[in-house]
N, C-alpha and C positions, 0 to 999 in steps of 0.2 A: 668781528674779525673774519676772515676770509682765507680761502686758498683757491687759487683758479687751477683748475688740471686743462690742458688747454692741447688741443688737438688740431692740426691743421682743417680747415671745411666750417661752410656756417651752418645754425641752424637757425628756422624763420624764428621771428619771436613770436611767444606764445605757446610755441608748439609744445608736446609734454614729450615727456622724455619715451625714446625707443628702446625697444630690446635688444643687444645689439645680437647681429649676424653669428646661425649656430657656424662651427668650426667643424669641419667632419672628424670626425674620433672625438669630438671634444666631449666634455659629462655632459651638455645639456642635450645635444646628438646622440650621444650612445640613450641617455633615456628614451628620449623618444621611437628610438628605433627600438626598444625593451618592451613599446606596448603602451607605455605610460607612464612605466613606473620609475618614482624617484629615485634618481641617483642619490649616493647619499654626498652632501656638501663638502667642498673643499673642508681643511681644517682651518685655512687662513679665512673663513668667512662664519665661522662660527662667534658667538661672541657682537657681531653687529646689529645694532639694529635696521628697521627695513630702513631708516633715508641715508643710512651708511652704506648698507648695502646695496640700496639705488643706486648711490656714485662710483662705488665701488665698479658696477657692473654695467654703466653706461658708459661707451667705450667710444661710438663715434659721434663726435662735434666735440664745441668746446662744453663746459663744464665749471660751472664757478662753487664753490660751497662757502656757505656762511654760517657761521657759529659761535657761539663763546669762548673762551678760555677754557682748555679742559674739558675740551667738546670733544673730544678724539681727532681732530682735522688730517693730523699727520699719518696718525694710524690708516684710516682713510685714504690718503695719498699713498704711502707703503703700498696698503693689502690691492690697490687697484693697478698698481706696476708689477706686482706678483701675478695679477692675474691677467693683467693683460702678456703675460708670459708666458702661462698656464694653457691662455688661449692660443696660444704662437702667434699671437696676433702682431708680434715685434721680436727680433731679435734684441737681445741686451742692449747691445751698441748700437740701436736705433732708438733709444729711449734718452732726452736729455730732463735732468731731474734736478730741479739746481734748488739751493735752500742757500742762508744768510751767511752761518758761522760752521765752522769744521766741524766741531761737538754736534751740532744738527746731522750734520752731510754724515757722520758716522755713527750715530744712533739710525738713522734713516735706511745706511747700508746692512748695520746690525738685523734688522729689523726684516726688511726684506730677503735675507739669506732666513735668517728662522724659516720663513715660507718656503722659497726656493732653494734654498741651499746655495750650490756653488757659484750658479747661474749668473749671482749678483755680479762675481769678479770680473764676468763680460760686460760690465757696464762704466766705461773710463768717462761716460759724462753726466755723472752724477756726482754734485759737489756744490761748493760756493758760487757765486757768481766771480769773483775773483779767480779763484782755482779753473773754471771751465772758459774765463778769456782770458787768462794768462796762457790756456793749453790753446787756444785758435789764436793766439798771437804768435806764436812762435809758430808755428805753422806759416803765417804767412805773414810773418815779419818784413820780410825786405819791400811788399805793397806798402806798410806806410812808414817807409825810410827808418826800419832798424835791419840788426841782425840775431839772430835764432837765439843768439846768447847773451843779450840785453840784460840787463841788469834793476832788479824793484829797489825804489830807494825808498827808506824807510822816511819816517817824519822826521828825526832827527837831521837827517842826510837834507831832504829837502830843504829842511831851515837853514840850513850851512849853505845851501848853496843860494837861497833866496838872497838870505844875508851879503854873501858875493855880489850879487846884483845888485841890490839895493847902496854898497859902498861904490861901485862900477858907477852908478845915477848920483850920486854925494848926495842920497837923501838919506836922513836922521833916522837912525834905525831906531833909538826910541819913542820919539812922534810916531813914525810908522813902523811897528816891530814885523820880523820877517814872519813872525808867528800869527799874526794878523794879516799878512797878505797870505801865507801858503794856506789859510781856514779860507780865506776871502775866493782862492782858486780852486779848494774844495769844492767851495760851494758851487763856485759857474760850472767844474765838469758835470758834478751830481746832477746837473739840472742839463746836462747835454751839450755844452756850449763849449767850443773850442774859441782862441780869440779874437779869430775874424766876428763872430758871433754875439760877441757882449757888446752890449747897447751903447751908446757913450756915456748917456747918464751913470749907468751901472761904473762901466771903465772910468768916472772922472772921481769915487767915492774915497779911495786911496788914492795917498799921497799927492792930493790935488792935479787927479787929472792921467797920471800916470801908471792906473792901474792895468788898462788893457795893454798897456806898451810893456810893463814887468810881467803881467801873463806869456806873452807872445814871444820875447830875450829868453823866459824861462824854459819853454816850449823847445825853442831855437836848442839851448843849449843840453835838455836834454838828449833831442836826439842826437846833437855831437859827443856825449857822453857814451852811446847807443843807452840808456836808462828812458825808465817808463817810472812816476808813481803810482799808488793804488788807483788811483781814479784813470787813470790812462788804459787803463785794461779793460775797461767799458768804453770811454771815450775813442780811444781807438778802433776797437771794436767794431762799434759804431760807423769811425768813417771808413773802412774796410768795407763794410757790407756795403755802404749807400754808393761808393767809387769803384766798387768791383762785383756788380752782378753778378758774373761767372762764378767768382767764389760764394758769395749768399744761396743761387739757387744748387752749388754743392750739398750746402748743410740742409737745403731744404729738402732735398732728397735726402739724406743719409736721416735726419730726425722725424719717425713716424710719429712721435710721440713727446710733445713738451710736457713736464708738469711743475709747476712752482710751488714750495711751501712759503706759507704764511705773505702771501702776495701783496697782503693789505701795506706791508712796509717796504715796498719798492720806490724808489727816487725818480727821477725822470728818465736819468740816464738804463737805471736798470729796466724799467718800461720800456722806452726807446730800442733795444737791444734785445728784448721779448720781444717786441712787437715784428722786430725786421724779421727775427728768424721764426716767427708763427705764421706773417702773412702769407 
């Protein structure tokens, strides 16, 4: 398993890892200018070992760690946003820290306030992957035809409305249940496809032939709804950044600092959505 801490800059391959850049006032600067003598270590770095504390402390390029289960991965991701703090090397709100589920995102915050204390509360984009595009959609909602007050439809809601479609088409909602087409569009956002985008083969598997045509009415109708589902909050995302430059190189300026937990179980679309705001 894996976690990538992932920093804007390459490094050649091969290369080993650097020290990074002292900080003037920072402890490894104050030692040195002491003569030589050891500062003594943070308290957030006590407790690691040295290839934890290798990542911990390598700060510029990216950065990938691999481990087991119960490897410390997270702890690792935490104490290296503590300390890339420690080091002023970012303010809070230059740091986006995204992880899967809420329970994560607030063990993660718990976590790093232990270290820093308050400091954490300056950090509004540290959270889920949903929670952190649902906060840049609303933000620039009206680029991809909503408004700020758009509405998440739950699965429930989306089946009711599939369902709507699917009697709109007089196709047999049980041959083709609406709960098998709304997994079926799951599936093409997860993997980044909006419905210009799905293949024909793919769009002919429902309902003989008329599945890219029920993606595309559903799409339609969301945004007459102004509603997004969960997948739409990447998928949108997504095409914000790629139709709106201006707003991408925004965020690439405001985040010094990406880091993903447990990155091994990212989808396409969440990849896709890392990738724009890393490059």
């Amino acid at each position: 398993m894996s976690i990538p801490v992932e920093h804007k800059g390459l490094r050649p391959a091969g290369e080993g890892v650097e020290a990074p850049a002292l900080r003037p006032g920072g402890i490894a600067a104050r030692a040195r200018a002491g003569g030589g003598a050891a500062a003594p270590l943070p308290n957030y770095l006590n407790g690691l070992n040295a290839e934890q504390r290798a990542a911990v402390e390598t700060i510029d390029g990216p950065l990938l760690v691999l481990a087991g289960a119960g490897t410390g991965k997270t702890r690792v991701l935490t104490t290296r946003i503590a300390h890339i703090l420690n080091l002023g090397r970012a303010f809070p709100s230059q740091i986006l820290a995204v992880t899967f589920t809420n329970k994560a995102a607030r063990e993660m915050k718990e976590r790093i306030h232990s270290m820093v204390g308050d400091a954490v509360e300056g950090m509004p984009w540290l959270g889920t992957f949903h929670s952190i595009g649902v906060r840049i959609l609303r933000r620039h909602a009206e680029l991809v035809g909503l408004k700020n007050g758009f509405t998440i439809l739950d699965t429930d809601d989306q089946i009711r409305l599939l369902k709507q479609l699917l009697a709109a088409e007089n196709i047999d909602d049980k041959r083709w249940p609406a709960r098998l087409l709304a997994n079926t569009i799951d599936g093409w956002k997860n993997r980044g496809l909006s419905p210009q985008n799905v293949s024909p083969g793919e769009g002919s598997a429902f309902a003989n032939g008329k599945g890219q045509m029920l993606y595309a009415a559903y799409q339609a109708r969301l945004k007459a709804l102004n509603a997004v589902d969960f997948g739409d909050l990447l998928l949108e995302g997504i095409r914000l950044f790629r139709e709106h430059p201006d707003v991408l190189a925004d965020y690439h300026r405001r985040f010094k600092f990406i880091l993903v937990d447990e990155y091994q179980d990212t989808n396409v679309a969440q990849y896709l959505w890392l990738r724009l705001l890393a490059q």
